[in-house]
Structures are given as C-alpha cells and as structure tokens.
C-alpha positions as CSV (number, residue, x, y, z in Angstrom):
1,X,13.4,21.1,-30.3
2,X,12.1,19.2,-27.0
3,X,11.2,20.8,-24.3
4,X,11.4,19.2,-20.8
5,X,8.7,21.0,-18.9
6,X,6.2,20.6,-15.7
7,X,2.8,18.4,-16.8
8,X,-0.1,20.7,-17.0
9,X,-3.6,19.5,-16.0
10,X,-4.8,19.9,-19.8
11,X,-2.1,17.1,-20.6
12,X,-4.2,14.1,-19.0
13,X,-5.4,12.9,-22.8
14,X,-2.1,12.8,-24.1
15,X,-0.3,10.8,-20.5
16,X,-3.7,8.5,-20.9
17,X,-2.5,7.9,-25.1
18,X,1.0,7.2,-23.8
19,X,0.0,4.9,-20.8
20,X,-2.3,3.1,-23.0
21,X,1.0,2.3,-25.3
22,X,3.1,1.2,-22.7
23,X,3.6,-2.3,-22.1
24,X,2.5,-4.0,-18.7
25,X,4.7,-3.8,-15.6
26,X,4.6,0.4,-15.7
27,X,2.9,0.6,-12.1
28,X,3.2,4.2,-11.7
29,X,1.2,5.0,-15.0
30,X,-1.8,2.6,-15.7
31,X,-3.9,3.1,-18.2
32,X,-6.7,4.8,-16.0
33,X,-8.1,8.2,-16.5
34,X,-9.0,9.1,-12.8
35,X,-6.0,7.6,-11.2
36,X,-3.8,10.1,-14.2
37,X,-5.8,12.7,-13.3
38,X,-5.0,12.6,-9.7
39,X,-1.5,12.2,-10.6
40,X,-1.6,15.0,-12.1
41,X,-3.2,17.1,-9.7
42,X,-0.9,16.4,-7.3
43,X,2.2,17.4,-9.2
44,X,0.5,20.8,-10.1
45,X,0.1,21.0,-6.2
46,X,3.3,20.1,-5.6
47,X,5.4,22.3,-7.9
48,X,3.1,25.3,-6.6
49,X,3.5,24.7,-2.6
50,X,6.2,25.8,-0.6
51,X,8.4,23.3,0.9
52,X,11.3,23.5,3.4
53,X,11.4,20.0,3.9
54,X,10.7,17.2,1.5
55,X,7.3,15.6,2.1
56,X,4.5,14.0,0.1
57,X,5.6,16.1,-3.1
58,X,5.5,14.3,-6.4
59,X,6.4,15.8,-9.7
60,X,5.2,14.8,-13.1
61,X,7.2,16.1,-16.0
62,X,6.3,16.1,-19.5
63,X,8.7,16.1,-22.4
64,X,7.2,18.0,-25.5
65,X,7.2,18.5,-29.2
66,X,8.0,22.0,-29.7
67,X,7.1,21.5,-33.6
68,X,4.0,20.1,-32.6
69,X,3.3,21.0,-29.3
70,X,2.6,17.4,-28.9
71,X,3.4,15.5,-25.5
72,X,5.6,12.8,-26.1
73,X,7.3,11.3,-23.3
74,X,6.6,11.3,-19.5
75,X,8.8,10.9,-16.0
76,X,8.4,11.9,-12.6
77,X,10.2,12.4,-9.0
78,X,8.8,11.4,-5.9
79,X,10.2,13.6,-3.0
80,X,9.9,10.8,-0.2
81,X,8.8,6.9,-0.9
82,X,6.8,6.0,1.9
83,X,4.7,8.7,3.4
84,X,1.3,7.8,2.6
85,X,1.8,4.2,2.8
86,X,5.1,1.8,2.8
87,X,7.0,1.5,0.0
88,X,7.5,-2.6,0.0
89,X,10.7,-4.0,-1.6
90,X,12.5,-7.3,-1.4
91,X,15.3,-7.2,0.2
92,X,17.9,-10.0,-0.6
93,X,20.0,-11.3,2.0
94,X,22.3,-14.6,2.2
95,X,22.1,-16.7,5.5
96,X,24.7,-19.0,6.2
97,X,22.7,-22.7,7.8
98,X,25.3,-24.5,9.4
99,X,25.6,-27.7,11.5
100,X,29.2,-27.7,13.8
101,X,27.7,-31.1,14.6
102,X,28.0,-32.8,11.1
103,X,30.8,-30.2,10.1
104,X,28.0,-29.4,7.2
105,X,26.7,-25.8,6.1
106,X,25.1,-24.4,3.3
107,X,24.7,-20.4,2.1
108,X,20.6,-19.6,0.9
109,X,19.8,-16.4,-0.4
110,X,16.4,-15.5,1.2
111,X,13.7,-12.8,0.2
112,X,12.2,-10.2,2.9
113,X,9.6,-8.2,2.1
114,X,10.0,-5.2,3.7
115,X,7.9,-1.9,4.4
116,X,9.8,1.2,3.8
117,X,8.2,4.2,5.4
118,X,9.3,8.1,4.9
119,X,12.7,6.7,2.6
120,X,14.6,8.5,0.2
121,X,13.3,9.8,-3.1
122,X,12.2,8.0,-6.4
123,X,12.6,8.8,-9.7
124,X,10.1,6.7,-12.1
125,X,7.0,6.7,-14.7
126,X,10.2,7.3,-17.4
127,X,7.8,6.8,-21.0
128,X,8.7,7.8,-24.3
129,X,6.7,7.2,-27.1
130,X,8.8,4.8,-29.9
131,X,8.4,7.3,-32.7
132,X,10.2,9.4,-30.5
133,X,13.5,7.3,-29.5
134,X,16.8,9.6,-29.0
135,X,15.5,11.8,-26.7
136,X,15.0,9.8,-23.1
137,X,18.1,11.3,-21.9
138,X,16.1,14.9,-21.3
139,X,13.1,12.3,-20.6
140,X,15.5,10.9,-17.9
141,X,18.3,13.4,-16.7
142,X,16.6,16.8,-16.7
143,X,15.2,16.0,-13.4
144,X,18.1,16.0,-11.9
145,X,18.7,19.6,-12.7
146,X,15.8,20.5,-11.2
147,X,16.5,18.6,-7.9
148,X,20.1,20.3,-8.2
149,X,18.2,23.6,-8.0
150,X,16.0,22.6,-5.4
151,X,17.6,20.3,-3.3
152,X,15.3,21.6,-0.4
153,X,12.5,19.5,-1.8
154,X,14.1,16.2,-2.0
155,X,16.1,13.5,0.2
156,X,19.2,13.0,0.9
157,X,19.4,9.7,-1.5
158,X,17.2,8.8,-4.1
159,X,16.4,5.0,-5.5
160,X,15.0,3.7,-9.1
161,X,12.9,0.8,-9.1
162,X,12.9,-0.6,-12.7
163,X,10.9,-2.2,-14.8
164,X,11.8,-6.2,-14.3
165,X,11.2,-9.0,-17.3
166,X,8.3,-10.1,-18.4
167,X,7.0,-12.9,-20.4
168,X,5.3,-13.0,-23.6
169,X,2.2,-13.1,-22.1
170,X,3.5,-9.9,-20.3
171,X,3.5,-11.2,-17.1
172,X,6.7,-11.7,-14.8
173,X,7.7,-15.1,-14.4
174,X,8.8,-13.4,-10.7
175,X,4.9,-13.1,-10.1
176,X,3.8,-16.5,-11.7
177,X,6.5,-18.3,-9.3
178,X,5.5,-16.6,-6.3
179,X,2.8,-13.4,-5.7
180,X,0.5,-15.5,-7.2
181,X,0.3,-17.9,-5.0
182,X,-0.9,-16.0,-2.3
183,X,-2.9,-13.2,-4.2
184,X,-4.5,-15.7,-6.6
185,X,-5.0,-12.6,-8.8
186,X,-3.7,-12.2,-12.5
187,X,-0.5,-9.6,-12.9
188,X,-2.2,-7.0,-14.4
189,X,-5.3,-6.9,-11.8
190,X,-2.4,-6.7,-8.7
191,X,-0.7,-4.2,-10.8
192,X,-3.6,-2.0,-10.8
193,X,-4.1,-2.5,-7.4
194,X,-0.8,-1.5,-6.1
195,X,-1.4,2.0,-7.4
196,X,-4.4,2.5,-5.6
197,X,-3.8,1.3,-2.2
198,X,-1.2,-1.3,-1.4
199,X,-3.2,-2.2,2.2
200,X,-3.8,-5.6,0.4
201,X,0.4,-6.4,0.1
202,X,0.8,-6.4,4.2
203,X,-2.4,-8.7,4.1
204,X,-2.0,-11.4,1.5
205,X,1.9,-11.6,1.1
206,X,3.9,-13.6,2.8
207,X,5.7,-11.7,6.4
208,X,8.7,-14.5,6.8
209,X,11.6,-15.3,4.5
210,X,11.3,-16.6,1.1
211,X,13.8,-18.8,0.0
212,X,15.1,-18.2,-3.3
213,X,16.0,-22.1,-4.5
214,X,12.2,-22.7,-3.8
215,X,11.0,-20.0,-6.7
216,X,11.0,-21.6,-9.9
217,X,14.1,-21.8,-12.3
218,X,12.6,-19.3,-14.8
219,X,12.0,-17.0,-11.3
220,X,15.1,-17.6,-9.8
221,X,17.1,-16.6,-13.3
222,X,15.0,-12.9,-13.8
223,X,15.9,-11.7,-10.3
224,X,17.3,-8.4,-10.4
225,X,17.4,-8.4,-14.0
226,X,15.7,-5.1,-16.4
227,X,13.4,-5.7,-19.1
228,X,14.8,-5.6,-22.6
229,X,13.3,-2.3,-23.5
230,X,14.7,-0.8,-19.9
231,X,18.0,-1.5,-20.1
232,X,19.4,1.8,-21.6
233,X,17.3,3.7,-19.1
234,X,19.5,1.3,-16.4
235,X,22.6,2.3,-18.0
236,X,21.9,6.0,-18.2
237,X,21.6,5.4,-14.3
238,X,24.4,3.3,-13.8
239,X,26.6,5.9,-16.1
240,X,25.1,8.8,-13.4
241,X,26.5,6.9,-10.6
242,X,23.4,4.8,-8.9
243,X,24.4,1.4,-8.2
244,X,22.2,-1.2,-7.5
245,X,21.5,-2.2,-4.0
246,X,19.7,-5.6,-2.5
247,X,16.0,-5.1,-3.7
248,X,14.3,-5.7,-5.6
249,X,10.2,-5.2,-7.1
250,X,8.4,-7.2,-5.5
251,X,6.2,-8.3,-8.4
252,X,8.4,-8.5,-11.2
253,X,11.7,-9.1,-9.4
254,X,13.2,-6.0,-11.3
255,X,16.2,-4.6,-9.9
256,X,16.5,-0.9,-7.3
257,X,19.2,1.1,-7.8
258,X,20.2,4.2,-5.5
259,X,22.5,7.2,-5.3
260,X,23.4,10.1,-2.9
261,X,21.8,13.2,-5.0
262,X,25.3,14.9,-4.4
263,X,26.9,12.1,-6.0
264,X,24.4,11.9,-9.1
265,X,26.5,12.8,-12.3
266,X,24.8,15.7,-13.9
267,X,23.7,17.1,-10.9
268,X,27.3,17.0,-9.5
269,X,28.9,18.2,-13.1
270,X,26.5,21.1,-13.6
271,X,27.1,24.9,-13.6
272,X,25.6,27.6,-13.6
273,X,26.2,30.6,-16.4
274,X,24.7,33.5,-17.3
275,X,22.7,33.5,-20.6
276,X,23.7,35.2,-23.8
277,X,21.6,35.1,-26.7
278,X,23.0,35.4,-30.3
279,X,21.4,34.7,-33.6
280,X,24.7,32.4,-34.2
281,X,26.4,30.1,-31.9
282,X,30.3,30.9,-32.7
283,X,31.9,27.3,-33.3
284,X,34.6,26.7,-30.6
285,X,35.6,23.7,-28.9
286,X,33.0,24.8,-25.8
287,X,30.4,24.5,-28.4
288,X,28.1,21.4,-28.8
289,X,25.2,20.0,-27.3
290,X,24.7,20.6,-23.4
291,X,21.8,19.8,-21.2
292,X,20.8,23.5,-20.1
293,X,17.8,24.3,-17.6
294,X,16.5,27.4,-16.1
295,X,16.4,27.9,-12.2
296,X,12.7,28.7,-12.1
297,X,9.9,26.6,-10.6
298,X,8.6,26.7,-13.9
299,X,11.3,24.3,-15.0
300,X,12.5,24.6,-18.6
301,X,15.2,22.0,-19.9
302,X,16.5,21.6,-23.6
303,X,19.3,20.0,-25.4
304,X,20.5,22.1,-27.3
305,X,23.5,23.2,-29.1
306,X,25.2,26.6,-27.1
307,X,28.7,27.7,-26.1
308,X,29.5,27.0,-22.6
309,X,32.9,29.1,-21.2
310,X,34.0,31.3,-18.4
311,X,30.4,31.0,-16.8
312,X,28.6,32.2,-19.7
313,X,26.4,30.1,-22.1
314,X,25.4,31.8,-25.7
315,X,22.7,30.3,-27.4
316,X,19.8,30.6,-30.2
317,X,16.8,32.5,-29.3
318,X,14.9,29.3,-30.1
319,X,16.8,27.7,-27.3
320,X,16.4,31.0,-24.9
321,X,12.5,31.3,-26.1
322,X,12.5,27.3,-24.9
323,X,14.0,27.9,-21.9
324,X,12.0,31.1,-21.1
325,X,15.2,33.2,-20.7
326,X,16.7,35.9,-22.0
327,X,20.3,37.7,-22.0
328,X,21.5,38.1,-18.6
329,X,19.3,35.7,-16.7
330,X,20.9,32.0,-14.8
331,X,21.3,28.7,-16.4
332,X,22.4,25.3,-14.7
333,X,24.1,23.3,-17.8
334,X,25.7,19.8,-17.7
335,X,26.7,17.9,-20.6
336,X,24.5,15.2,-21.3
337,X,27.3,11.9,-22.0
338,X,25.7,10.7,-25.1
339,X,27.0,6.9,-25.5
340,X,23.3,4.8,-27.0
341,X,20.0,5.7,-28.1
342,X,17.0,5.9,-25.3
C-alpha cells in the first residue's frame, strides 16, 4: 500500500535521490540539498501553524512505500503564489494592428510578462520515481482532499504551471529563442536561479511586448504545449476540471492551467463517512477502489479497496492502520477516475 502523507524533515535524502532523477525543467525541486532542506522546513512550519487566512504556507507531501517505508514520489501546494516575491507568467494576448487608411490590418499574438503578486494557489513539484508508475494519481489528487478539509488555508482558485518541452539537450527551445538572449545564461544556471530569488527576472527580461512571429519556428510551435512525460499529469487536471488559461512559463513556454477549488473534481465529489473496520470488505457494487483520507492535520490518504454506502466506509485494518483511524472516526472519500497510468 502507498501512503500519501506530510514530508518529514528526516526525508531530505530521499527528495534530494528523487530531484537528482528528475529531468531538467522541475524548478520547484532542484537537485540542491540546502534549498530542499528549506523546503522542507517550511512545509513542517506550515502544516504546524495556525492559519485563518491563506498566507505564505507551503506544503510538501510525500507519497510512501508502506512495504518499504521508502519515499517514492513527491508534490506540493502553495497556499498563495506571490507573497514573497511575484510570481511572473506570460500572458498571451492577440492585438489587432490595423490601418483604416490602406483598409489593411493584421492580428499578432504578443507575450507580456507579468508579475503576479498575492494570487491564487499552486499545486506543483508532482515527482514520482519510474519504478513506481501507477500511482501519481494519490501523488496528484490527494491534495485536494486535504485543501477540501481545510479550505481556510488556501485561495479561492488555484493554477498549475507545467512542465513545458524540452530538447534533447534538455533545454527549451522557448528559452534558446528568447530568455537567452537577454540573460546570456545557460537553462539550467536560470533555472537554479529562479528558485532562489527571482529579483534578476524584473531586471534582465524584457518589460514591453514580445511578439510571438519574431521567436523562432521551433519556439513559436512548443508554446503552451507539456512535455512528453507531463502529459498524463495535464490530463488528470484537465479530467478534474482546470482548464488552461493565457500563460504560460516563462522559460519553457509550458502551459498554466486553473480552477475554482469548489469546482475541482474530487474535491467537489468527496464525502465524508464514518469508518468501519472489518477483517473483510463484503463485495457489493459500493465496493472498489476509492481515494479515502483522514480529516487530521496529520493528513493520511490511501487508495484502497473499501465499501462506500449510506455514509459509512468499511475497510481493512491495513487501510485504517494507514489512514491512522479506527471504527467510528471521519473519512473524506472520492473515487479516484482511473482512465491511464501516471
């Protein structure tokens, strides 16, 4: 069984092991000890403060082994993009140019990079190691049970800025055609940056409208388009109800998507029932896999086979163990919409 749980500061080796496997264009999880560490930190913080209005919260959550105890997959929630510093994003417009004169006019889409300060929440950092493939819809939907039980510590909306493509050199032809030319710095070296302090954006990117028919042709055919390997974690979104919106990132040209959290599948779906555990799971038509959570700060999620009817759930103790429930207690459950791997 996999447990979907809160990262623990004695997890940094295993998040550095899986940031060191992913491939470049992950922003939110470079392979650096101290800036995971810090990460880290602040989740721990952030699950253990009080809120009563969403802030500069972020939340890592880990996704382990339960055979092995082994962390195997990482994502994370930001409560509000924007707080410490802007959140920049291109936003895609079209401008009609037009002379009356000459009865002449022609549509350009233009990029504007724009600074979005205290915005709606994020979800990102979504990692899951290869060997481990089948399981990135807990990585991926199991925090949206927990912002469904505490919708106090989160926005209104929330966005996904995905990963966009990359080359075989494993850089963005996005970045090649344009960043570069004003940061004169490789991908991975502005990548790193970004995570540190993104003071040097404002300063060396351009302030005034890019064209888009001035990028290059490989440029101007990745915008708004997901890497190969992120495409299931778009559909997963896409099947939850996000749609995507006019940005996009503004190094790899990678696609945003957003949602009102109301309007958010599995948080809009879910129930909550009262636990019952049993040995045996009776077989009924109520009885399959479900996504099922606990309500507790210390946020349990499993998917797991139970029967879900009349507001009551029975499951294994395995799954009640997981969860860190027992007969009686209050579980949110949502069924999960298996359609591909992830």
């Amino acid at each position: 069984m996999y447990v979907f749980r809160p990262m623990h500061r004695d997890d940094c080796d295993a998040l550095l092991r899986l940031a060191s496997q992913s491939a470049a264009g992950l922003t939110s999880l470079p392979s650096d000890e101290h800036i995971l560490r810090k990460r880290i930190e602040h989740s721990v913080e952030s699950f253990a403060c009080t809120v009563k209005k969403a802030g500069d919260e972020g939340y890592l959550f880990a996704l382990e082994d339960s055979a092995t105890k082994m962390v195997v997959g990482v994502s994370g929630i930001e409560a509000v993009v924007g707080v410490r510093e802007p959140f920049y994003t291109y936003l895609i417009q079209d401008d009609l140019h037009e002379s009356k004169a000459l009865e002449m006019g022609q549509q350009h889409t233009t990029l504007h990079l724009t600074a979005i300060k205290k915005g709606p929440s994020e979800i990102c950092s979504l990692l899951l190691s290869p060997k481990h493939r089948g399981n990135g819809r807990l990585l991926s939907l199991g925090r949206f049970l927990f912002m469904a039980a505490f919708p106090n510590r989160f926005s209104d909306h929330v966005i996904a800025e995905l990963r966009g493509v990359i080359d075989d050199n494993g850089v963005p032809p996005f970045y090649t055609s344009l960043a570069k030319s004003f940061m004169n710095m490789p991908f991975t070296r502005a990548d790193y940056l970004s995570m540190r302090n993104k003071e040097f954006i404002k300063k060396l990117m351009p302030s005034y409208p890019i064209y888009k028919r001035m990028l290059s042709t490989a440029a101007q055919a990745v915008i708004g388009h997901v890497h190969i390997n992120t495409r299931p974690a778009l559909h997963v979104l896409l099947d939850e109800g996000f749609k995507k919106i006019q940005c996009i990132d503004i190094f790899d040209g990678g696609p945003v998507v957003r949602a009102t959290c109301t309007d958010i599948r599995s948080i809009q779906e879910s129930q909550i029932c009262t636990v019952q555990v049993k040995d045996d799971v009776p077989k009924s038509p109520h009885t399959h896999k479900w996504l099922i959570a606990n309500e507790s700060i210390d946020f349990r999620c499993v998917h797991a086979v139970a029967q879900h009817v009349a507001g009551k759930l029975v499951c294994t103790p395995a799954c009640a163990s997981a969860l860190h429930v027992d007969t009686g207690a209050q579980v949110r459950v949502v069924g999960a919409r298996v359609r591909e791997e992830l």
